[in-house]
C-alpha positions as CSV (number, residue, x, y, z in Angstrom):
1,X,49.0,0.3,37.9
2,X,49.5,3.7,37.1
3,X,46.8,6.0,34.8
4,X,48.5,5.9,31.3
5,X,49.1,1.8,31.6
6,X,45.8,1.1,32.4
7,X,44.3,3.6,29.8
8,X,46.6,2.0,27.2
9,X,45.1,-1.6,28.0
10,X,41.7,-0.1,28.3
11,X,42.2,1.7,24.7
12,X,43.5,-1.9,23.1
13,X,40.9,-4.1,25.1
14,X,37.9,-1.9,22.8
15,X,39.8,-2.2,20.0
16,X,40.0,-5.5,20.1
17,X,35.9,-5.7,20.6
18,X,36.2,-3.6,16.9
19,X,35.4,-0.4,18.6
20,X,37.5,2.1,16.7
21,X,37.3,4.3,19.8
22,X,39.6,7.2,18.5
23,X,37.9,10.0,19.9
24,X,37.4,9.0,23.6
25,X,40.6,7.6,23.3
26,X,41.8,11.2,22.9
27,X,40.2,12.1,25.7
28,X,41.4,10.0,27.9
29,X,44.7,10.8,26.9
30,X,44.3,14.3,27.4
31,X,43.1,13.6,31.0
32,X,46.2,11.5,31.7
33,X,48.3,13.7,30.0
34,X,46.8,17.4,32.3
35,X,47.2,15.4,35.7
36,X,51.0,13.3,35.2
37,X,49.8,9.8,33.6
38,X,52.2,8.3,35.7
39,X,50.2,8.2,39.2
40,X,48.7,5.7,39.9
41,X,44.8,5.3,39.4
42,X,43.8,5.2,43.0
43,X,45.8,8.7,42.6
44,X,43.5,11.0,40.9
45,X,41.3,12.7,43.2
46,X,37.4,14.2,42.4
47,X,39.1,17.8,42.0
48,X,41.1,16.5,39.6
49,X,38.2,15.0,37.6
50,X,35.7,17.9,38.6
51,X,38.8,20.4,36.7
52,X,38.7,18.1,33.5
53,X,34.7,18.1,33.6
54,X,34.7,21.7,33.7
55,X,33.7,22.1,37.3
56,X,30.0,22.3,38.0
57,X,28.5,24.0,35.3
58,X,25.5,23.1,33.2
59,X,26.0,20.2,31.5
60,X,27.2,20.2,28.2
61,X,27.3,17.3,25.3
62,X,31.6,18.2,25.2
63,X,31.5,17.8,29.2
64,X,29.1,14.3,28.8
65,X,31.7,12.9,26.1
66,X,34.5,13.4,28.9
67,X,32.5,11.7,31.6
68,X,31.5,9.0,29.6
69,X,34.8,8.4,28.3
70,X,36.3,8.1,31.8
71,X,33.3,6.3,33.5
72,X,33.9,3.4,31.1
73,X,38.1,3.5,31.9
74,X,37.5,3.1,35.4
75,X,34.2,0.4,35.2
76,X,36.8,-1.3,33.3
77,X,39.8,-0.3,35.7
78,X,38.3,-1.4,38.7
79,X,37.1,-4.6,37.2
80,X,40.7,-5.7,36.5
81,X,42.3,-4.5,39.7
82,X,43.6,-1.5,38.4
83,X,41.8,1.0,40.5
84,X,39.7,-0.1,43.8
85,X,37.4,3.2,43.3
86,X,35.7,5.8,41.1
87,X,36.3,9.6,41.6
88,X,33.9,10.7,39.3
89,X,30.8,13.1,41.1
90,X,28.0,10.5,41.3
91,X,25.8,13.3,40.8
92,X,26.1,14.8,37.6
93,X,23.6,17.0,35.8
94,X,21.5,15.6,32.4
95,X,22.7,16.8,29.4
96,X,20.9,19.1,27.1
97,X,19.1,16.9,24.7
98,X,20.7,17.2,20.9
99,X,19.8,19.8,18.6
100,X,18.5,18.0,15.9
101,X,21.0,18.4,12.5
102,X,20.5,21.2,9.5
103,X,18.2,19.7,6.8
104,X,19.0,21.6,3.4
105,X,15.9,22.6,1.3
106,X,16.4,21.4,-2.6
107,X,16.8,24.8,-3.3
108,X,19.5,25.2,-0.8
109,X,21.2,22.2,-2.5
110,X,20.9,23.8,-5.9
111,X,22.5,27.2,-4.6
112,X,25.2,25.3,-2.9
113,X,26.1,23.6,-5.7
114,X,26.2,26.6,-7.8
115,X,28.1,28.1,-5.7
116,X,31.1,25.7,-6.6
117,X,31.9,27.5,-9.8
118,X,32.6,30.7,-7.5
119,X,34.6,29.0,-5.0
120,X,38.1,29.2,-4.8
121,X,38.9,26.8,-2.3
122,X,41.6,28.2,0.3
123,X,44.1,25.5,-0.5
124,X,45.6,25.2,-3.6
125,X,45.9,21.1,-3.9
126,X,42.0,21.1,-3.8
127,X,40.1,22.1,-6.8
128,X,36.4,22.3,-7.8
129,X,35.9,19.2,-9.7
130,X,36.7,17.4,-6.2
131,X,34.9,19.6,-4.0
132,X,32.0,18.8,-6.4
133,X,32.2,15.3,-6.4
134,X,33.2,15.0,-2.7
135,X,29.5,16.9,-1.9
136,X,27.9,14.8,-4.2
137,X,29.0,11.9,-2.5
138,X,27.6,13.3,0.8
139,X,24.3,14.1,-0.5
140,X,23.8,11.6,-3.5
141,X,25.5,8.4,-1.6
142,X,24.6,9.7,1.5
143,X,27.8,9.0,2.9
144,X,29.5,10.0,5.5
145,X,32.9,12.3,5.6
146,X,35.5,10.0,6.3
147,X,33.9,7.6,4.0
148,X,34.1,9.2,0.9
149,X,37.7,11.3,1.9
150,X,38.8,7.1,2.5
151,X,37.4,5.4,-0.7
152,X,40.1,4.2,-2.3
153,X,40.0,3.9,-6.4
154,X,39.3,-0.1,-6.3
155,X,36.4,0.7,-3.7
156,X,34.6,2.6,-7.1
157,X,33.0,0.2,-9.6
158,X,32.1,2.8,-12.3
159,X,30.4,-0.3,-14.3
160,X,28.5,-2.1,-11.8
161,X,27.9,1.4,-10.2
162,X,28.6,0.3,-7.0
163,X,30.8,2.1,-4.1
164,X,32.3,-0.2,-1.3
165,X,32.6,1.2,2.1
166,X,35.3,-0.6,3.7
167,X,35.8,-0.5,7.6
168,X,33.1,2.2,8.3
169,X,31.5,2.9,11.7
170,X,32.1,-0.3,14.2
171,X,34.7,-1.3,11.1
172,X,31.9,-2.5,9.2
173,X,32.2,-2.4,5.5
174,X,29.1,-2.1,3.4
175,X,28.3,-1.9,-0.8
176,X,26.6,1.3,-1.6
177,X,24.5,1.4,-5.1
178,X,24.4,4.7,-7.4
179,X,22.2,6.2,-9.5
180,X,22.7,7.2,-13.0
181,X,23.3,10.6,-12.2
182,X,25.6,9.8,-9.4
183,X,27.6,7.2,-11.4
184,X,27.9,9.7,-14.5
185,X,29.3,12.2,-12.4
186,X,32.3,9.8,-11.1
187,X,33.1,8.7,-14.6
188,X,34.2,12.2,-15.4
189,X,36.0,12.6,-12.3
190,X,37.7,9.9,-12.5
191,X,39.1,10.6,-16.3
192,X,40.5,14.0,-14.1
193,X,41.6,11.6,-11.9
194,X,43.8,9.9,-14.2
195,X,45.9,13.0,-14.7
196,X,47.1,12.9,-10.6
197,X,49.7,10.8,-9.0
198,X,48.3,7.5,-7.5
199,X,51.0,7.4,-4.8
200,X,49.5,3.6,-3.2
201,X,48.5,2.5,-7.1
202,X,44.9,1.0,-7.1
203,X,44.7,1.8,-3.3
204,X,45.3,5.5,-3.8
205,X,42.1,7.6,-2.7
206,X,39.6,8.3,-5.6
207,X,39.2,11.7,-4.5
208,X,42.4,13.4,-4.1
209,X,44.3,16.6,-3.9
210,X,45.9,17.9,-7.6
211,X,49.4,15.8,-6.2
212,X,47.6,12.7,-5.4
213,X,47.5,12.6,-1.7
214,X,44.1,12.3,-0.1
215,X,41.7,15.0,0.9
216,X,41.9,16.7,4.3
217,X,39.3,16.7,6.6
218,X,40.5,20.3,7.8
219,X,40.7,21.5,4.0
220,X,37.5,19.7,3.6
221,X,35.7,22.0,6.2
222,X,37.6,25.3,5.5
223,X,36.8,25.1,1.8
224,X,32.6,24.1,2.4
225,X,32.6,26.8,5.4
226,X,33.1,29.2,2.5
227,X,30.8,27.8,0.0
228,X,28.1,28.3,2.4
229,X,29.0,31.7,2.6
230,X,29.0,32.3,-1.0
231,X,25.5,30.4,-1.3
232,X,24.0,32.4,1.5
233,X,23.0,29.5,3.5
234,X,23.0,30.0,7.0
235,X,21.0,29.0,10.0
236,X,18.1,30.9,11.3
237,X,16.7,28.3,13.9
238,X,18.5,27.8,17.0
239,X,16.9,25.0,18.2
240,X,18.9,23.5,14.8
241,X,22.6,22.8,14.8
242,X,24.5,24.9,12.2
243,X,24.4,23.7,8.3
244,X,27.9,21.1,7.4
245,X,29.1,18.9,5.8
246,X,27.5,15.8,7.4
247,X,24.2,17.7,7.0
248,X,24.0,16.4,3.4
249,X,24.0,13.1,4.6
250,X,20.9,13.7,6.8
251,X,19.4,16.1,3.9
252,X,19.5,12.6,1.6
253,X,17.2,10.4,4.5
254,X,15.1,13.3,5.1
255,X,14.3,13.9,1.4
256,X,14.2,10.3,0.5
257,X,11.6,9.7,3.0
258,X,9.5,12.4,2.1
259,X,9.4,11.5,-1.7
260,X,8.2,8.4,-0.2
261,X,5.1,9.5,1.2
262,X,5.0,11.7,-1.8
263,X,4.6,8.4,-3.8
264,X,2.4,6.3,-1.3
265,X,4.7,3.6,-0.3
266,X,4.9,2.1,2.5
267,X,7.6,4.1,4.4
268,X,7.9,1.8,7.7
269,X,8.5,-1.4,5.5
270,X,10.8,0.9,3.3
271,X,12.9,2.1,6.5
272,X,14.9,-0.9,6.9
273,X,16.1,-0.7,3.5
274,X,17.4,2.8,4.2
275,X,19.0,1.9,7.5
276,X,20.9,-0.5,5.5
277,X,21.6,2.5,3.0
278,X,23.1,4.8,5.0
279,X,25.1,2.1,7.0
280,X,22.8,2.4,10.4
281,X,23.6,-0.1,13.5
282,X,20.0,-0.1,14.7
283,X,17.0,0.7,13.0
284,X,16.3,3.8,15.8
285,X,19.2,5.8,14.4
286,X,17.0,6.0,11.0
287,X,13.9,6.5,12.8
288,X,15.0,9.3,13.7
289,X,14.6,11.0,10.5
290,X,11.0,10.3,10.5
291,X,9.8,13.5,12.5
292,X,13.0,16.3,11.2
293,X,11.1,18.7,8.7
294,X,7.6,20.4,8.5
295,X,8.0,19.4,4.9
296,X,8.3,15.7,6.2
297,X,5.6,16.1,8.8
298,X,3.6,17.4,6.3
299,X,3.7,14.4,3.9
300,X,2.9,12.6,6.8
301,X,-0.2,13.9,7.9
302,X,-1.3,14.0,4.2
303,X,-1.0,10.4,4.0
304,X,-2.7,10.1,7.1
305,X,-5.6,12.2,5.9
306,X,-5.7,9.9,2.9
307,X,-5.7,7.0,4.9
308,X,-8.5,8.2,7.5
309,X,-10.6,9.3,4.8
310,X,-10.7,6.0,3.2
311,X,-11.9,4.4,6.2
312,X,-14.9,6.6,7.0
313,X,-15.7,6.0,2.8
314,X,-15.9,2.5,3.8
């Protein structure tokens, strides 16, 4: 079978497992598409491959998506007769572990917000109010960016304040509770709303552009790239990835945790809950959180202290 066939069944056989699998889908494609998809699989040759990875540099997370993405097409070729072989390099180097993600301090997140008032986003169609309530979202929801650009205006239960996230990661869908704050803050936004087109009626987007169509991710990034700049919030630390968008989603876990050993609860009995919260497969992609900040560590040893000392009172 030749390489863009056998991709395509590849690409429909994880989508039928409910793996939305759009971005090493793309690469794939890309491959197929920079060597002629139309030879067949027992065609494409190590140099080939070895060109696509980038030859034989130090590893690099991009260069690890790639390989992945193509180690899985041919397990999956060769397991259906496609291809008889592999010509990936059986001897590639480890990546570089992950930097972990930008954690805004609280008074980060009060200049950023701020800073809306002085922000003229570059396109027109999106204004403040939205850019507001899309970063409120983010941080007070804690959800992701595709979530709240996706939920649609039945997905927004202003009464019960209650957001449903509908076909999230692994197509899951999940109910996310408000607070007051939060739920105040989409009742005005949605009386804006009111004044915009809903081109799909109820299943328009809640946040939308001042014609009604739905936000852009592109727009999205181009308009917070510039708030940042206004707020004067940018990255010291190297061994931190730069400040974004999906950074207040990680600044919510981060500070929700530490007002939690601020309080004295019992954080690992709590951490389920918050996996649930954010929308976490496995509990290890929340644990994650528990060792980001100093400020975090911090709480952590105090409670520790507390703990200690208790026992040698006794």
């Amino acid at each position: 079978m030749n390489l863009q066939g056998a991709m395509a069944k590849y690409i429909e056989w994880q989508r039928s497992h409910g793996a939305k699998f759009e971005t090493s889908a793309d690469t794939l494609l890309r491959f197929a598409k920079g060597i002629d998809g139309e030879v067949d699989c027992d065609a494409v040759t190590r140099t080939q491959v070895l060109d696509y990875l980038a030859g034989n540099g130090p590893m690099t997370r991009y260069r690890e998506n790639k390989y992945c993405a193509l180690a899985g097409f041919y397990r999956y070729a060769i397991s259906r007769g496609y291809a008889s072989s592999s010509p990936l390099p059986d001897n590639e180097p480890k990546p570089p572990k992950s930097r972990p993600p930008y954690i805004y301090s609280r008074d980060e997140l009060r200049r950023l917000f701020d800073a809306i008032e002085r922000c003229q986003p570059y396109a027109v169609q999106l204004d403040r109010p939205t850019l507001r309530t899309l970063l409120l979202l983010l941080y007070g929801a804690a959800l992701r960016g595709g979530e709240a650009r996706s939920l649609m205006v039945d997905d927004v239960d202003l009464s019960a304040a209650v957001l449903t996230v509908r076909n999230a990661k692994f197509y899951k869908s999940r109910l996310v509770p408000v607070g007051p704050q939060l739920a105040d803050r989409l009742r005005s936004y949605a009386e804006i709303r009111t004044d915009r087109p809903f081109p799909r009626g109820r299943e328009s987007t809640i946040l939308a552009n001042m014609d009604g169509t739905p936000l852009h991710k592109d727009t999205t990034y181009n308009a917070f790239v510039r708030l940042l700049r206004l707020a004067g919030i940018e990255s010291t630390d190297d061994s931190r990835q730069a400040p974004r968008l999906h950074s207040l989603r990680h600044s919510f876990a981060v500070h929700r945790l530490t007002d939690w050993y601020r309080q004295g609860v019992d954080v690992q009995r709590l951490l389920p809950v918050l996996s649930t919260y954010l929308g976490h497969a496995r509990l290890r992609h929340t644990q994650v959180y528990l060792s980001m900040t100093p400020e975090l560590l911090h709480q952590a040893a105090l409670r520790f202290e507390r703990y200690a000392g208790g026992d040698n009172d006794e």
